[in-house]
N, C-alpha and C positions, 0 to 999 in steps of 0.2 A: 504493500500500500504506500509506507515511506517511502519508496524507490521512485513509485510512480510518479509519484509528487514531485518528487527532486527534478526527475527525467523533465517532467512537464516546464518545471521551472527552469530549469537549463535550458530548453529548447525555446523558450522566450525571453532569457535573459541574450541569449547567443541571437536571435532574430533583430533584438531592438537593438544592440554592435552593430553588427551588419546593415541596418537600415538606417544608422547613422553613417557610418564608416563609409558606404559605398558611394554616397552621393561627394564627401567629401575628396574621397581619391578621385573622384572622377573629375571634378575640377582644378585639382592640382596637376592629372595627365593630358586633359584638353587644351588644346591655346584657346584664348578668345573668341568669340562670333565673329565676323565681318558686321561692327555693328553698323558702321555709317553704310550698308548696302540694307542691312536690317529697318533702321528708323529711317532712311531715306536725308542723310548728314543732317543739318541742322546746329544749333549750338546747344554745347555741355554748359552747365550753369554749376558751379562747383563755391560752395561754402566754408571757406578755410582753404581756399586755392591755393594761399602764394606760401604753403611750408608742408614737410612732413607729408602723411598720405596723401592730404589733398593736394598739392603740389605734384607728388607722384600720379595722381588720376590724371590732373591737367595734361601732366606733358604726354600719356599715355593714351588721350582721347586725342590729341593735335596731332601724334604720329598717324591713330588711322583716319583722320581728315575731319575732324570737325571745327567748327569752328568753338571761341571757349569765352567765357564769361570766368572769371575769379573773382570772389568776394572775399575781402581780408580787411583787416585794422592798421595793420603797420602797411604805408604808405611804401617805404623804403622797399621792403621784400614784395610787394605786388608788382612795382615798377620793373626790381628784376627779374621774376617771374615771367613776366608778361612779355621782355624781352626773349627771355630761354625758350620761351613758347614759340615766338616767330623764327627765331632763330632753327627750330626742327621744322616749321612749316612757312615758308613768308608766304604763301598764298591765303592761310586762313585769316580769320578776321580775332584776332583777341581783345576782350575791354577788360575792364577793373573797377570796382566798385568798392570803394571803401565804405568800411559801415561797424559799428560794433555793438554787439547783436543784445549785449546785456543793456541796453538802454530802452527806449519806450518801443516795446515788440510793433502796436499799431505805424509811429509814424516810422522806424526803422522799413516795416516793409512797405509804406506806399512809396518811399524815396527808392528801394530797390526795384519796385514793380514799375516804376516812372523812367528807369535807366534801362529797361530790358524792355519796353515796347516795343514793338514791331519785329520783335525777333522771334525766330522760328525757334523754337525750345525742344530738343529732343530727349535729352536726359538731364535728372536731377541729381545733385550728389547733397544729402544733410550731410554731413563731414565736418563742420567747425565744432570745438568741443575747450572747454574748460573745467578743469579740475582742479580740486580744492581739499587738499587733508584740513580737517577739525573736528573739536570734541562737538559733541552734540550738543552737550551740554551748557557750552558756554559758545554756540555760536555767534557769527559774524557778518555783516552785509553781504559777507564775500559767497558764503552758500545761495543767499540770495540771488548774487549776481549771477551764478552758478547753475541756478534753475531756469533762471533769463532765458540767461544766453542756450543752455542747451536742449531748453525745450520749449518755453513761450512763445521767440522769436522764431525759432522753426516751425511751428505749427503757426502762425500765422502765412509762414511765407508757404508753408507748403499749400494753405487752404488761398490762397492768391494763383499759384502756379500752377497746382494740379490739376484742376478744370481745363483748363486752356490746352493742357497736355492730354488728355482725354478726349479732347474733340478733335486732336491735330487729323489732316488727314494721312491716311496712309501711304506706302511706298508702292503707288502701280510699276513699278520696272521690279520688282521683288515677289516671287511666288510666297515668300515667307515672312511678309512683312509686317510690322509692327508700330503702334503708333511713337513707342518711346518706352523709355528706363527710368527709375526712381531705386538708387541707391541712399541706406542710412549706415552712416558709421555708427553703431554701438561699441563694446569693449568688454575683453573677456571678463573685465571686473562686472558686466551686468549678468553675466551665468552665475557669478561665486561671488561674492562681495566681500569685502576686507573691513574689518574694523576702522575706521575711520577715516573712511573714503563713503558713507551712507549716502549721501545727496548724489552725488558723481556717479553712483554705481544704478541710484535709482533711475537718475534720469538718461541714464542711457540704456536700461532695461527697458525703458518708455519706447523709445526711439526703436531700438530693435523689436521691440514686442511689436509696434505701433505699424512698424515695413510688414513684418509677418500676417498682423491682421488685414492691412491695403490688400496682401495680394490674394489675397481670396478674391475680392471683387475685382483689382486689376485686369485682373483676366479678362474678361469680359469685356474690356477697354482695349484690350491690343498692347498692355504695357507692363514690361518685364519689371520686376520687383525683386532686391536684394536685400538681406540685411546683413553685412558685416559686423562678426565680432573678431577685435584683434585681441591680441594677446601685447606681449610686451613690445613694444617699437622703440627702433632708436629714431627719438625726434627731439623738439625740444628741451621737453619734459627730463627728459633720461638725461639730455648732454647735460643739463643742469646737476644732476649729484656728481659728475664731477670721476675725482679719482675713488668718489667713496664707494661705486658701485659694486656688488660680490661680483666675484669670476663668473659663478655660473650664471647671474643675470645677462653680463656680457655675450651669453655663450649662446642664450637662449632668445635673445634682441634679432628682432627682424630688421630686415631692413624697410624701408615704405616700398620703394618699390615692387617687392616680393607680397607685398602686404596689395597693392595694388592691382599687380595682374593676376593674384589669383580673386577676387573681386570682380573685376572683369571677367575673369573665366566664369565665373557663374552665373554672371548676366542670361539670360534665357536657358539658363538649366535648373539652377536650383535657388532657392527663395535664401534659404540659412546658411550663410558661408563663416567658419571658424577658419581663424589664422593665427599660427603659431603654436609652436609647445603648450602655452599655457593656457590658452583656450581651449584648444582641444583634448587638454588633459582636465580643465576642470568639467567640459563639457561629459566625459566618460565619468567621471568622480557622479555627477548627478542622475549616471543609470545601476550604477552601483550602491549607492551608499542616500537614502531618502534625506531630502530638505530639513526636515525637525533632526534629526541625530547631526548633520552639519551644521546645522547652525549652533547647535549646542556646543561643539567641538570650536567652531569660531568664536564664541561666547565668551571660551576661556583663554583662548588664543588673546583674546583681544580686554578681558582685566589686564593682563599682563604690560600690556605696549599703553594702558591708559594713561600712566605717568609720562610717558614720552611724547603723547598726543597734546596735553594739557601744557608741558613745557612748550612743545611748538606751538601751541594758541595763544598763552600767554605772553611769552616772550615778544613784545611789541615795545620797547621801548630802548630807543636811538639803532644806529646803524648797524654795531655789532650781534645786539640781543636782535633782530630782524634776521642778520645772517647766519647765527647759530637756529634762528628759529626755522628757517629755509632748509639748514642740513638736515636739521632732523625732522623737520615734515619727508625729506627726501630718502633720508634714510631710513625712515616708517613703510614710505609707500615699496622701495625696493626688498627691505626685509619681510614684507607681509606679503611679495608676489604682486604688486598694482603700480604700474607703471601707468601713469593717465597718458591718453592722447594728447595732449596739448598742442592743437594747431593753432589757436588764437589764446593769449597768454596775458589774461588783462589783469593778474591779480598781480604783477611783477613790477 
């Protein structure tokens, strides 16, 4: 009778592996779609364009011909963005749009929707992203700014652009054609969540959750739907700790552009793309081991680092106590596994 039991559960435990696993190798063996023969070119509209993955998407949609929109905050790094862009294609058309996403979500997108008129939009990339270690307890405007920037401002700009992309018409020179793509960066910290990363992990649990529920109805629309979860990336974020990083963070660090074509590669295959060691390990971790018993085990994980989280929150007064407070928010988020995305970095 035990035997059976077991057998039965083996044989479903071993089914849900494989029904993860196989969509994932399958975008890491296929190259990309021909998307610009797919949506029929048009421009890529990329949020968090001029660094880091979104940077990487930019120059990787300009190679197969589209033309590209970057939205970013630092003026400096769009300008030379925009330049590396022409530079792989001088026949496409690239703008820039500066804008920073944690301020008034409303007038943030009419000023963006106002700079993209008339343009033919074929893919979306959500991709800008801010992250913030603190105690929960004594938060900061900055989680605030945090929820902004990573989900207010995008869900406004998405409910502005997505209609327009839904109606586009289609690719007649294309037997397989599509009206368009809506890629969201999430972050393997939205599969597993770290102790004092709560806001950051939630709201790009949003974001991913948020791709996954669109494409049920997508479909129906003619529009391909991703949702990226990365694991650790060297961007920003990461060059910021510095020499303090452990070896094996170093070892296990994507780079974006790896982070980026495999993104791509899933564009019209599969909805859920994990990247990286550490997503795709926490991702297994959650068909193994139930949500209440991990958190439990993070629970305790996380009394532990409380004191280190409280010194980096507090730690706010003059130049030095701000940079010791930097290290060890930095060296929280590498020791706990949570490397943030950070392509727009406003809390610096």
């Amino acid at each position: 009778m035990f035997t059976e039991i077991f057998v039965v559960l083996g044989v479903i435990f071993c089914l849900s592996l494989l029904g993860y696993l196989i969509p994932q190798i399958i975008v890491r063996i296929l190259k990309p779609l021909d998307l610009k023969t797919r949506y029929g070119g048009g421009y890529a509209f990329i949020t968090g364009g001029n660094s880091g993955i979104g940077e990487a998407f930019a120059k990787k949609v300009a190679k197969m011909g589209f033309n590209v929109v970057i939205l970013g905050q630092n003026e400096e790094r769009l300008t030379k963005t925009a330049a590396a862009l022409k530079e792989i294609d001088p026949s496409i058309d690239v703008r820039t749009i500066k804008a920073d996403l944690s301020g008034d979500a409303e007038k943030v997108t009419q000023s963006i929707v106002q700079q993209l008129e008339g343009l033919d939009l074929s893919i979306l990339f959500f991709n800008a992203g801010l992250g913030v270690f603190e105690d929960t307890t004594q938060p900061t405007e900055k989680s605030l700014i945090q929820f902004r920037s990573n989900i207010v401002t995008h869900q406004y700009i998405f409910q502005a652009l997505y209609p327009k992309l839904a109606s586009r018409k289609l690719n007649s020179n294309s037997n397989n054609s599509r009206r368009g793509a809506v890629l969201f960066t999430a972050s393997g910290l939205a599969i597993i969540t770290t102790p004092g990363s709560v806001v950051y992990s939630a709201t790009k649990a949003y974001l991913g959750h948020f791709g996954e529920c669109l494409a049920t109805e997508a479909e129906s629309f003619g529009i391909d739907v991703v949702s990226l979860y990365p694991g650790m990336v060297n961007t920003l974020f990461s060059k910021r700790g510095g020499d303090e990083l452990p070896p094996f963070v170093e070892k296990i660090n994507q780079n974006p552009n790896s982070v980026a074509s495999l993104a791509l590669s899933g564009i019209g295959r599969v909805t859920r793309v994990d990247s990286g060691f550490q997503a795709v390990t926490m991702r297994l971790i959650t068909k193994v081991i139930d949500a209440n018993i991990f958190i439990k085990i993070l629970s305790k994980v996380g009394s532990k680092k409380k004191n280190e989280i409280r010194y980096a929150t507090n730690a706010r007064n003059g130049p030095r106590a701000r940079t010791d407070a930097r290290a060890a928010q930095d060296r929280l988020g590498h020791a706990m596994g949570g490397v943030l995305e950070l392509v727009e970095c406003v809390d610096s």
